[in-house]
BAGUTI-797042 format. One line per field, with one value per residue: residue number from 1; residue in three letters; y, x, z of N, C-alpha, C, O in turn. Coordinates in steps of 0.2 Angstrom, whole numbers, plus 2048, in hexadecimal, padded with zeros to 3 digits. Each point is the difference from the previous one (the first is absolute). Example, Ala and Ser with C-alpha at 12.3 -4.5 7.8 and 13.67 -1.06 7.14 Angstrom:
<sites>
i	[1,2] $
aa	[ALA,SER] $
n_c2	[7E4,806] $
n_c1	[842,7F9] $
n_c3	[827,7F9] $
ca_c2	[806,806] $
ca_c1	[7FC,804] $
ca_c3	[800,801] $
c_c2	[806,805] $
c_c1	[804,7FC] $
c_c3	[800,803] $
o_c2	[7FF,806] $
o_c1	[805,803] $
o_c3	[803,801] $
</sites>
This chain:
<sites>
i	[1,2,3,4,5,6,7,8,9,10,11,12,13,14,15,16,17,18,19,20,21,22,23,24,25,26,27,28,29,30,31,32,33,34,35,36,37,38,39,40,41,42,43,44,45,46,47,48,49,50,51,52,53,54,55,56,57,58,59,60,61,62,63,64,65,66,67,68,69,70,71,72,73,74,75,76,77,78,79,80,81,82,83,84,85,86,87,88,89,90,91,92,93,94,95,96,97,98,99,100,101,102,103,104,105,106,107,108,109,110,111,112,113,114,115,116,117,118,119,120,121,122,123,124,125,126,127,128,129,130,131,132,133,134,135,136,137,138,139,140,141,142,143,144,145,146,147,148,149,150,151,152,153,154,155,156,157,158,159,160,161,162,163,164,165,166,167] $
aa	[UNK,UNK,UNK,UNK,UNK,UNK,UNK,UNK,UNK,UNK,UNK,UNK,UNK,UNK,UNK,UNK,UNK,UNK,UNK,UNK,UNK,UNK,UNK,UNK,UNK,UNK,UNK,UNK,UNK,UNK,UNK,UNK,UNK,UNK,UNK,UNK,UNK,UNK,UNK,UNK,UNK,UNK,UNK,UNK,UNK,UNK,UNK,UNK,UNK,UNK,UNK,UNK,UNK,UNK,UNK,UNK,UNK,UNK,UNK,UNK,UNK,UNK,UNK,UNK,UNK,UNK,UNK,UNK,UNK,UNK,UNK,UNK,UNK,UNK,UNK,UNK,UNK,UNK,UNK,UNK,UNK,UNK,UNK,UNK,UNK,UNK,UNK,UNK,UNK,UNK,UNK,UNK,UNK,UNK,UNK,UNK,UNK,UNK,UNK,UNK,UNK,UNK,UNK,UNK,UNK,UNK,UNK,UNK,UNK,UNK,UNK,UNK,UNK,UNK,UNK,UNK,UNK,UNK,UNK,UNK,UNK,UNK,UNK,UNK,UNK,UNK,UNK,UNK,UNK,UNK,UNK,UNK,UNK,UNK,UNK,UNK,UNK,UNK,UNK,UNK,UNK,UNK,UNK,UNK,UNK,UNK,UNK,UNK,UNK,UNK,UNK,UNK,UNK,UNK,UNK,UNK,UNK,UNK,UNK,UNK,UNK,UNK,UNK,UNK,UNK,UNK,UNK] $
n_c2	[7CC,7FE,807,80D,806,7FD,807,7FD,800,7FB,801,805,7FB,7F6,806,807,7FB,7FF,80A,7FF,7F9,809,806,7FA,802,808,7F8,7F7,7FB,804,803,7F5,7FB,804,7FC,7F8,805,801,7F8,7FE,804,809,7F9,800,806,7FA,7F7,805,808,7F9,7FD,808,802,7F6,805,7F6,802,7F4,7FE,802,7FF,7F3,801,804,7FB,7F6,806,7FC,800,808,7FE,807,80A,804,803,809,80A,807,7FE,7FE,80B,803,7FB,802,80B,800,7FE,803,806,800,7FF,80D,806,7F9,7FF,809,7FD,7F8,800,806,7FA,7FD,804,7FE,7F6,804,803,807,803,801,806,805,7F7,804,7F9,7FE,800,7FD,805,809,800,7FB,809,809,7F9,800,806,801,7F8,806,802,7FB,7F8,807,805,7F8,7FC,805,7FD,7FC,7FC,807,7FD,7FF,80A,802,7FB,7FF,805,7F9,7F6,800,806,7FC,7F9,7FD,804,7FA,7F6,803,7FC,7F8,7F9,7FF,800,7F6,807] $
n_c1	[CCC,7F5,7FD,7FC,7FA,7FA,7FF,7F8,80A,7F8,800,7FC,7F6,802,807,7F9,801,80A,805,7F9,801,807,7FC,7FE,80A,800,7F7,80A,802,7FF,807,800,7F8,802,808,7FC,7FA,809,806,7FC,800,807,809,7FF,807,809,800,803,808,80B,801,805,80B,7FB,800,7FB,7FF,7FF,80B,80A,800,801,80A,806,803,806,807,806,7FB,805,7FD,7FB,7FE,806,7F4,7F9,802,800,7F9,7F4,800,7FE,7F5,7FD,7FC,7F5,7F8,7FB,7FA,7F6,7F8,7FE,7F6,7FA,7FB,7FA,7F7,7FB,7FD,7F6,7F8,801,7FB,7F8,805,803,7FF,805,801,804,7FB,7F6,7FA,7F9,7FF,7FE,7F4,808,7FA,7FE,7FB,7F4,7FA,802,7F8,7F9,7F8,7FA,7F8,7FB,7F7,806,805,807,80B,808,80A,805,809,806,808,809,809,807,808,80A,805,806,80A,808,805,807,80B,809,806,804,80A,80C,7FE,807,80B,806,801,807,80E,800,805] $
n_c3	[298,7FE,7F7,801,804,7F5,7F8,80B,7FE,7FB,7F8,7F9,7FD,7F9,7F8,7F4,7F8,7FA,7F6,7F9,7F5,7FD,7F8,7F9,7FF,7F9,802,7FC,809,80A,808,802,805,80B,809,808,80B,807,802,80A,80C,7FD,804,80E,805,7FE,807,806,801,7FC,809,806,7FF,809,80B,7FD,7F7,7FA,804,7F9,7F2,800,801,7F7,7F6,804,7FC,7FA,80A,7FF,809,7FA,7FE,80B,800,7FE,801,808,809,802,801,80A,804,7F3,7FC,803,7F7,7F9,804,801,7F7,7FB,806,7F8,7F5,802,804,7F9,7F6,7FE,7FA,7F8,7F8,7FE,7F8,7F5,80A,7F9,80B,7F4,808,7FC,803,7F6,808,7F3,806,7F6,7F7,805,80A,7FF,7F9,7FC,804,7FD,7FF,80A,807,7F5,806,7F8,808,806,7F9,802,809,806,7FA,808,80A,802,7FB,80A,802,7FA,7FA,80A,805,800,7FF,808,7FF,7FB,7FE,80C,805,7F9,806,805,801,801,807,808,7FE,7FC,802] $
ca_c2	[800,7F8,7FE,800,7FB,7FA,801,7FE,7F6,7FB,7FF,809,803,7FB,804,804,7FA,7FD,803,801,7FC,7FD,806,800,7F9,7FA,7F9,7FF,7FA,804,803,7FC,800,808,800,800,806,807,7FE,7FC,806,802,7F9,7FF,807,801,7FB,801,805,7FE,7FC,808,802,7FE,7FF,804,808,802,7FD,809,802,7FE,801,807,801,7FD,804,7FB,802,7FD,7FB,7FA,803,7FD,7F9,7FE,7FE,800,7FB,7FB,801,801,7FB,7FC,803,800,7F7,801,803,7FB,7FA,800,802,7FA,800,805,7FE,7FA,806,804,7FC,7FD,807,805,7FC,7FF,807,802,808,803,7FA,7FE,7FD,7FD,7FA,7FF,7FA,7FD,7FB,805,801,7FB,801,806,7FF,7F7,803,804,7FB,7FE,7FA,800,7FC,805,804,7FF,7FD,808,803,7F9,802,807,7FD,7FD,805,804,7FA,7FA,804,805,7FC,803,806,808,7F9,801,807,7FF,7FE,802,809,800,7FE,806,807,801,805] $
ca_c1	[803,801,804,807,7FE,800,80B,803,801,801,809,803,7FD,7FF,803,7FC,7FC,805,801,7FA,800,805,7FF,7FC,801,7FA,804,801,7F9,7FD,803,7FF,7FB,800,803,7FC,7FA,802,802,7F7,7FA,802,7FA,7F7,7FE,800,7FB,7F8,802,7FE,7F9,7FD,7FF,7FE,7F8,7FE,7FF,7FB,7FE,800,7FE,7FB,7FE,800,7F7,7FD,800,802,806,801,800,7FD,802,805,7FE,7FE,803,806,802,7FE,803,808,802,804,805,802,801,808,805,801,806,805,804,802,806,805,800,801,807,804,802,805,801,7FB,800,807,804,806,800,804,802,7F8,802,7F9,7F9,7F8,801,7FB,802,803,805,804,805,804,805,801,802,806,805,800,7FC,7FB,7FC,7FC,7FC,7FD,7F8,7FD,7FF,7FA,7FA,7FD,7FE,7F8,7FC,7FE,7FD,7FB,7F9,800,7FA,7FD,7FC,801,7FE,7F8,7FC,7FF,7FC,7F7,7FF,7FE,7FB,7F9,7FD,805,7FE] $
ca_c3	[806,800,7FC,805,805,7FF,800,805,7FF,808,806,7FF,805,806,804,804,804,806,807,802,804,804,805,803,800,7FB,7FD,7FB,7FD,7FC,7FB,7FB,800,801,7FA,7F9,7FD,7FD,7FB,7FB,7FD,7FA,7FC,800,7FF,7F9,7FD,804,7FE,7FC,802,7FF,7FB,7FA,800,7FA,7FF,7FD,804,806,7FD,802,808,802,800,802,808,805,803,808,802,7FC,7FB,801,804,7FA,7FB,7FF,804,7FA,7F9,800,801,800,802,805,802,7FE,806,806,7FE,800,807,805,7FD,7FF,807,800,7FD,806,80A,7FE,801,806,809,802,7FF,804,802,807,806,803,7FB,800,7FD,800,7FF,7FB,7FB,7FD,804,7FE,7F9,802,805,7FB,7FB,803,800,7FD,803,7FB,801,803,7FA,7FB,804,803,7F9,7FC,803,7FC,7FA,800,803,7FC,7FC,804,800,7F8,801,805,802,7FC,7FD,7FF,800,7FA,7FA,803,7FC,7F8,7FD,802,802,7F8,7FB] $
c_c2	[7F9,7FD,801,7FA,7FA,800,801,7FA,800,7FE,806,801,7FC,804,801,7FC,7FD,802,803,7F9,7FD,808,7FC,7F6,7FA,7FB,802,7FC,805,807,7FD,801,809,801,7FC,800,804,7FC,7FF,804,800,7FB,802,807,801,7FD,805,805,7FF,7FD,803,804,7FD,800,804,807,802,7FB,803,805,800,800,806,802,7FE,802,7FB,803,7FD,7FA,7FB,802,7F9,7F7,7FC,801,803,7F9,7FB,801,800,7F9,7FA,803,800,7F7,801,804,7FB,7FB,801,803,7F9,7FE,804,800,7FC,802,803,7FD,7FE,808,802,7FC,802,805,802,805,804,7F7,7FC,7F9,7FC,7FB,7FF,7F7,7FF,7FC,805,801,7F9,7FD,803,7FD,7FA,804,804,7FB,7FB,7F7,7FE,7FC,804,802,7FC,7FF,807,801,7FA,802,806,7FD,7FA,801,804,7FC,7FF,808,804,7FA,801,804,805,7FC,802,806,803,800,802,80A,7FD,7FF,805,805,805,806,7FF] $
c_c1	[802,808,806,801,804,805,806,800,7FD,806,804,7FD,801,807,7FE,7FA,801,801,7FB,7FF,805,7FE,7F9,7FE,7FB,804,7FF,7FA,7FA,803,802,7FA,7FF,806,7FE,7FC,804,801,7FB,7FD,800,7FB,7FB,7FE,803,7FB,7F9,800,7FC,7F9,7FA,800,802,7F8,7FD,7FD,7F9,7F8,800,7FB,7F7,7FF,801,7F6,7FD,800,802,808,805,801,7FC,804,808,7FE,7FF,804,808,806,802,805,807,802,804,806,806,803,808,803,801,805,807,803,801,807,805,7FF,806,808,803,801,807,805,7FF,7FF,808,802,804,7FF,807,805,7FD,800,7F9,800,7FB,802,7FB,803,805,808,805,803,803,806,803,805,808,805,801,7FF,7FE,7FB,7F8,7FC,7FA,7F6,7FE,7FD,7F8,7F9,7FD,7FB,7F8,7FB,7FB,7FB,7FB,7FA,7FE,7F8,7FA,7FA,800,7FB,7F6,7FE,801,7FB,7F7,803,800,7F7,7FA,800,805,7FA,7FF] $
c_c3	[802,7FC,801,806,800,7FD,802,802,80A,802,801,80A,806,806,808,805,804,808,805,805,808,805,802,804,7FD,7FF,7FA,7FD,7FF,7FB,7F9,7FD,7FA,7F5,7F9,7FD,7FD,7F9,7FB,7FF,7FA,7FB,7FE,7FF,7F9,7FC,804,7FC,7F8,7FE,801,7F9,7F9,7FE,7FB,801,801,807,808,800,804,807,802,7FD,802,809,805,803,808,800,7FC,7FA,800,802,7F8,7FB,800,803,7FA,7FA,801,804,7FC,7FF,808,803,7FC,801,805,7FF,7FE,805,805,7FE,802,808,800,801,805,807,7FF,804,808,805,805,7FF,803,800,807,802,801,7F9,805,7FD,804,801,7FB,7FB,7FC,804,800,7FB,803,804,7FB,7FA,801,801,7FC,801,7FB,801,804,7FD,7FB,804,7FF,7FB,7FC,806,7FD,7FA,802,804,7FC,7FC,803,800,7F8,7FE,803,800,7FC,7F9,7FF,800,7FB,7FD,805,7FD,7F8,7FF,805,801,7F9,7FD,7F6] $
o_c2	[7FE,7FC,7FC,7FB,7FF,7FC,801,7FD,802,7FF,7FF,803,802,7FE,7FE,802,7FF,7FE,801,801,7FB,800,803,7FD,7FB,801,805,801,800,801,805,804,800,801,801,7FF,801,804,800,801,7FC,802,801,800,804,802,7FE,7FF,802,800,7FE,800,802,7FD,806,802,805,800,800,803,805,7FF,801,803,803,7FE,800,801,7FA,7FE,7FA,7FB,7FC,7FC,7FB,7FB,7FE,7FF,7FF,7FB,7FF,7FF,7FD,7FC,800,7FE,7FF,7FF,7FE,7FF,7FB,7FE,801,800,7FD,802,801,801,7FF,802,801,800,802,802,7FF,802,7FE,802,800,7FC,7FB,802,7FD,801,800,7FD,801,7FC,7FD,800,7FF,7FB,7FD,802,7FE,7FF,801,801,7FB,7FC,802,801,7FF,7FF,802,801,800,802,801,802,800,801,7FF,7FC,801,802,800,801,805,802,800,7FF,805,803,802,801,805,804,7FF,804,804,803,802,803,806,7FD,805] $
o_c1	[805,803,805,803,804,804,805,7FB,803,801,804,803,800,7FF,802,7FE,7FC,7FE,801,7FF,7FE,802,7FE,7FB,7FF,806,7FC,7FD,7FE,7FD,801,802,7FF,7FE,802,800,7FD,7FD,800,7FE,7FC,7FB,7FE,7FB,7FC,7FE,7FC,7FB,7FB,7FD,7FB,7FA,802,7FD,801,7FF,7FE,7FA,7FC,7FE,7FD,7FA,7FD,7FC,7FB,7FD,7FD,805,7FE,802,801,804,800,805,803,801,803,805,805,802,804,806,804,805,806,804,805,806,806,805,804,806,803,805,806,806,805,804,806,804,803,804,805,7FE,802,801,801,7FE,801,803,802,804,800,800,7FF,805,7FA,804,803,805,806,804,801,806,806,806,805,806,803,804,7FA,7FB,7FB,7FA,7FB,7FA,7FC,7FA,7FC,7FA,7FA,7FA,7FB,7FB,7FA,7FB,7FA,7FA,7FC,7FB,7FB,7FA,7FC,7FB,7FC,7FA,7FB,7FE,7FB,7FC,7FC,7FD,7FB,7FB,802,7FB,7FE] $
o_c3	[802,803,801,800,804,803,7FD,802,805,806,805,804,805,806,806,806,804,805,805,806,803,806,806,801,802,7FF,7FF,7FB,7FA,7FA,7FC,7FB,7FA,7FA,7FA,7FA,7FA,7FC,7FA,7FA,7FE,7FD,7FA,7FC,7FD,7FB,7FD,7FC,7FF,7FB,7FD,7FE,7FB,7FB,7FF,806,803,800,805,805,801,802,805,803,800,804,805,7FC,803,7FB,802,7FF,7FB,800,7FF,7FD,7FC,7FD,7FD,7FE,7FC,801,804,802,801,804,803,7FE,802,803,801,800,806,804,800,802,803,805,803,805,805,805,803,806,806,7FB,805,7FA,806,7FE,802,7FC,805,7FA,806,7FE,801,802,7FC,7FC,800,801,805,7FF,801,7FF,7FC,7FD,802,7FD,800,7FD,7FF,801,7FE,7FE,7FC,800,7FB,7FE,7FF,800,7FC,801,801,802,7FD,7FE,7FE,800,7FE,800,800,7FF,7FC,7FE,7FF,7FC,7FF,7FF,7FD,7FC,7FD,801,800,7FD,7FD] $
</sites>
């Protein structure tokens, strides 16, 4: 079901989100947000999925004799085992955020014609008016954004998922 699910492109739905957003009068600035969840989820639940069964058999094997279940069961060792999985879904749904803000700050629905104020909306508009000097700032700042937290932060949560909790 997930699979069907996910064979549907994030932008297929931003429509619909739209108009959601505009009958119930949500800003764009948060509805932004809303749509490039939709776009990244996928990332982190196909990488979380994968990361689950990849947990060895015989290790399952062992907490089902060894009677451990519930909440120690998911504290101890399921969390632990599907955690670097999940460091990289994160990383490729930051990625694929990054991406879609470009997307999901600037929308035309009907008559109704939304912006977000961000770094996405900011390409979108440099782009539309072919500014290339715009583009290229919009485009280099993203780039040292991404960078600065890819060092940062995805960087370290990496290497504390490779080295303590890697199976």
């Amino acid at each position: 079901m997930v699979q069907v699910l996910a064979s549907f492109p994030a932008n297929f739905v931003f429509p619909f989100a739209t108009a959601t957003f505009i009958a119930l009068g949500i800003s764009l600035n948060w509805g932004a947000i809303v749509l490039m969840a939709l776009g990244a989820q996928w990332y982190i639940l196909f990488n979380v999925i994968a990361g689950a069964q990849a947990i060895p058999s015989d290790l399952r094997e062992a907490m089902t004799n060894f009677r451990i279940s519930g909440w120690l069961r998911w504290r101890r060792f399921i969390l632990p085992a599907i955690f670097p999985s999940y460091v990289t879904g994160g990383i490729t749904a930051a990625g694929g955020a990054w991406n879609a803000s470009i997307v999901a700050e600037v929308v035309q629905y009907g008559n109704h014609h939304l912006t977000a104020t961000g770094l996405g909306a900011y390409i979108t508009q440099a782009t539309a008016t072919g500014d290339f000097p715009k583009i290229l700032v919009g485009i280099s700042v993203m780039s040292i954004y991404v960078v600065a937290l890819n060092r940062l932060f995805w960087r370290r949560l990496y290497t504390l998922a490779e080295t303590r909790y890697a199976l």
